[in-house]
N, C-alpha and C positions, 0 to 999 in steps of 0.2 A: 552224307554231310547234313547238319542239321539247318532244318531250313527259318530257325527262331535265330532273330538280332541277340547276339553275345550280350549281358548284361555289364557297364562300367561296372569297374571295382568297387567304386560304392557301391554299387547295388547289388553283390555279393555278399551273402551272408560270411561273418568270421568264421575262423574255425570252430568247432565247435565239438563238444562232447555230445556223444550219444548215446539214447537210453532205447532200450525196445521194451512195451508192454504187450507179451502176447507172441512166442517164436513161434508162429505155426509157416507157413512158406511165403509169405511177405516181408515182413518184418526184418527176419536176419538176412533177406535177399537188400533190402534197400539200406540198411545199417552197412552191411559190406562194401557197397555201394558208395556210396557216403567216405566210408573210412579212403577207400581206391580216388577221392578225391579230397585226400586232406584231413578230414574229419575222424574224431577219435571215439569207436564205441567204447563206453564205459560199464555199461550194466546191461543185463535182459533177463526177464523173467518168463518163467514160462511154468507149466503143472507137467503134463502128461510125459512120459519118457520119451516118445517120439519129440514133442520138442525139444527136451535138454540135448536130445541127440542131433538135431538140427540143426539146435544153439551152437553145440561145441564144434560143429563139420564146420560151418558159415562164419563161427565167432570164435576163435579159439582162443583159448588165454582170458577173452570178458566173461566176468561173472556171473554167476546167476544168483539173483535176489529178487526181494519181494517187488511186487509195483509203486508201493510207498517209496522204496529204497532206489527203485529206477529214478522215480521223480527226482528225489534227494540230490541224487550224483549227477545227470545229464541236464545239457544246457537245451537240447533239442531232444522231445519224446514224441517214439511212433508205439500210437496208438494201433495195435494192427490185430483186432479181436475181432469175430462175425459179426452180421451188423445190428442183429438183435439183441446184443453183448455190450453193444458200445455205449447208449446212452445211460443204463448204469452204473458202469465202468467210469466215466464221465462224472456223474455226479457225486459217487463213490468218493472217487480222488480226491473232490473240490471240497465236498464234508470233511474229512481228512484233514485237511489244510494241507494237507503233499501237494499241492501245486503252487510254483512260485513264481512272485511276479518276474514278467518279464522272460518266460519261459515259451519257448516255442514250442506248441503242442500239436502235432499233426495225426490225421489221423486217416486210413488208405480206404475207410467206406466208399463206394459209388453210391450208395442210395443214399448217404448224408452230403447235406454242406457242413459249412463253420456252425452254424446255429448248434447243430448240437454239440457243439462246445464249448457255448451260451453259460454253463455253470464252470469252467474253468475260466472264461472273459473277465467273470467274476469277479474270478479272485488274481487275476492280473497277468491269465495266461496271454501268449498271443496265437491266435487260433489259424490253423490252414489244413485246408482239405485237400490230398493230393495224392488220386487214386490212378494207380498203372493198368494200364490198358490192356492187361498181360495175364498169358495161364502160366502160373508158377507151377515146379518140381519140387521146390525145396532144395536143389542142389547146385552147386557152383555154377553151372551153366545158365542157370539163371540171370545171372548177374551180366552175364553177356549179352542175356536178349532184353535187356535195358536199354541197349544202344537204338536209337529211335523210336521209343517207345512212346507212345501217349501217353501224356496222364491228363486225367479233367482233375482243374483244380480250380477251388473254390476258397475265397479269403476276401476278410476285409479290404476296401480299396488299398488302404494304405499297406495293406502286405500283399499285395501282389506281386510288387517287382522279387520281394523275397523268395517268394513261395516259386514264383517259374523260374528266381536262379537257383533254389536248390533242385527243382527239376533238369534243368541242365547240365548241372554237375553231377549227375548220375546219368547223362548220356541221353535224357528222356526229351520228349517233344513238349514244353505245356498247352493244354487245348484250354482257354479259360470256359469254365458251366455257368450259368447261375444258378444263385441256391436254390429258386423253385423247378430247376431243371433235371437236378439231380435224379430224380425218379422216373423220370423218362430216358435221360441219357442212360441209366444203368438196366433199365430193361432193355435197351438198343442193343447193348452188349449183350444179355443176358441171353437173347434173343440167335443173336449170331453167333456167340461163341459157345455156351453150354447145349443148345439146342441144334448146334453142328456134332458135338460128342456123340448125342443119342442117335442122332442119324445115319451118322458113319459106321458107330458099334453095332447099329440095328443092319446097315449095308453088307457088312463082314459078318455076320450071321446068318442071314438069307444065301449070302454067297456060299458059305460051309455048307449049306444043308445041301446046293444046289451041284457040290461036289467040286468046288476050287479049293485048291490045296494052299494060295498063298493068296488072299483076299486081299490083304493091305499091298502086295505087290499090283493086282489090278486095277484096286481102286486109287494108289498113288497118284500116277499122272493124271489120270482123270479127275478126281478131284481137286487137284495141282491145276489141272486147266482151267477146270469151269471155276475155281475161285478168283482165278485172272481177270477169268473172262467177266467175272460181275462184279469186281471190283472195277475193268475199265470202262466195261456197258452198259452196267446196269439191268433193266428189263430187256431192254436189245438181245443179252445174251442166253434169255430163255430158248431151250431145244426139247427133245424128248416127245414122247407120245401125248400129253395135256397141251402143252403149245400148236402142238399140229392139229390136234385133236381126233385122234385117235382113238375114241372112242370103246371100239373092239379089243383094243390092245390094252387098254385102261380097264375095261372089263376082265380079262384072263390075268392081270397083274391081281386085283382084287380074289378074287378068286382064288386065287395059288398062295397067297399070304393068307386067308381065312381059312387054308387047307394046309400049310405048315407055319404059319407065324401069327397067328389071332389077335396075339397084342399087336401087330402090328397096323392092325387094319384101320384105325382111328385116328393114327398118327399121317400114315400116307393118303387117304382121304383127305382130310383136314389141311394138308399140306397143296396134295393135288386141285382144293377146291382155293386155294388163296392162288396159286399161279394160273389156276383157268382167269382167273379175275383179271391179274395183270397182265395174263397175255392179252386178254380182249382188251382191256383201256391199250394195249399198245400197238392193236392191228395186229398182233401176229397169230392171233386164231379168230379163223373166219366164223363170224355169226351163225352161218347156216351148220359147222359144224359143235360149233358148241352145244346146240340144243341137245344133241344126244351123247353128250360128254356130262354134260348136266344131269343127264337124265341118270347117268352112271352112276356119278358121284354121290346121286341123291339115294338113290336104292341101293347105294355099297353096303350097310351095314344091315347083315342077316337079312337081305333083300327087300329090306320093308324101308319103307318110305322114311326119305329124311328130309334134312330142313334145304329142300329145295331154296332158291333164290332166282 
């Protein structure tokens, strides 16, 4: 159950036409999205064949056309490019004259707000930043994990009530950012969600070599738990050999990864030296053994001396 006050009818964006700039697995997930409440996509564009084939699974029967030709047809344009793509993209349009007044332009960046969309305001866009908190597939199932979903979204005062009821009609949570936040908010994620991929990929490779035949079956509930578990406790629910401080055991971990997994050894270091940290601001590893957990961490890499602390 969504826990944002339903926005009055006024403050429900109309129906409206929709245009996607950019199918790669955003874009035709929240256009979908959109249309399942009401809304009519009309156009999308997209280059590479992976997207046309996106486009027509997610969007079938809408067209595919230029970005010019998106702007033309749709009352509401998702900007949904990478985010070093976007502020070009952006000014591109505005030269153009393809952006028109009174045009709702959003676009699904974490690391931007509205500002950079500063050159469509211009020329009489109305600008909303409103990024899903979400790892897309690009496939229909997507669309289902909308339903509670975050988005940080950023917009002029006067279009806020807009911008979190189009988040709502796509089933989504809106969290508001502000625009100097946005690049900390999106490393937040960035931080938690892409930097749990490597770690899990890297878990189920250590485990294969280590002779388990179905890795992602071991590591399921386990990391099914402890993601519970630090979502309801936070540092509370640090365990493992660095929290206790285990020392010895943190030793022959290093050891055995610099003997079958070398890349990895930089990463788990690095990682085991930020949770020594929070376990001691939070009493759960005792001072007297930290010293030689420290000591560990410091000479892990090719046994010579590191940047102690």
């Amino acid at each position: 159950m969504s826990t944002v006050q339903q926005p009055d009818n006024k403050d429900r964006p109309a129906r409206l036409t929709v245009g996607v700039v950019g199918a790669g697995r955003v874009g035709p997930t929240l256009a979908a999205s959109l249309q399942l409440a009401g809304h009519r996509p009309v156009a999308v564009s997209g280059v590479s064949d992976a997207s046309r084939r996106r486009a027509a699974l997610m969007l079938p029967d809408v067209p595919l056309v230029t970005p010019e030709d998106v702007l033309q047809r749709a009352d509401l344009v998702l900007l949904t490019v990478p985010d070093d793509t976007l502020p070009g993209l952006v000014e591109g349009l505005a030269e153009t004259g393809a952006v028109r007044p009174g045009q709702l332009l959003v676009h699904t960046s974490g690391r931007y707000g509205a500002k950079v969309l500063d050159p469509a305001l211009r020329a009489g866009a109305l600008p909303l930043a409103l990024h899903p908190a979400m790892t897309f597939t690009g496939t229909p199932v997507d669309v289902q994990r909308l339903a509670g979903c975050s988005f940080g979204v950023t917009a002029p005062e006067e279009l806020r009530l807009a911008a979190e009821a189009l988040v709502i009609e796509m089933g989504g949570e809106p969290e508001w950012i502000e625009e100097e936040k946005r690049p900390l908010y999106h490393a937040a994620l960035a931080l938690g969600a892409n930097h749990l991929v490597t770690l899990v990929a890297q878990a189920m490779e250590l485990l294969r070599s280590a002779g388990v035949e179905a890795p992602d079956r071991m590591l399921g509930p386990l990391l099914g738990a402890a993601l519970d578990n630090a979502l309801r406790s936070g540092d509370a629910a640090l365990t493992g050999p660095v929290a206790r401080g285990d020392a010895g055991t943190v030793a022959a971990h290093v050891t055995e990864l610099r003997r079958y997994a070398p890349q990895t050894v930089a990463g788990y270091l690095a990682m085991a030296r930020a949770t020594a940290d929070r376990a001691l601001a939070q009493g759960l590893l005792k001072p007297e053994l930290a010293e030689d957990l420290l000591g560990v961490l410091a000479t892990g890499t090719n046994g010579a001396e590191g940047d102690a602390r």
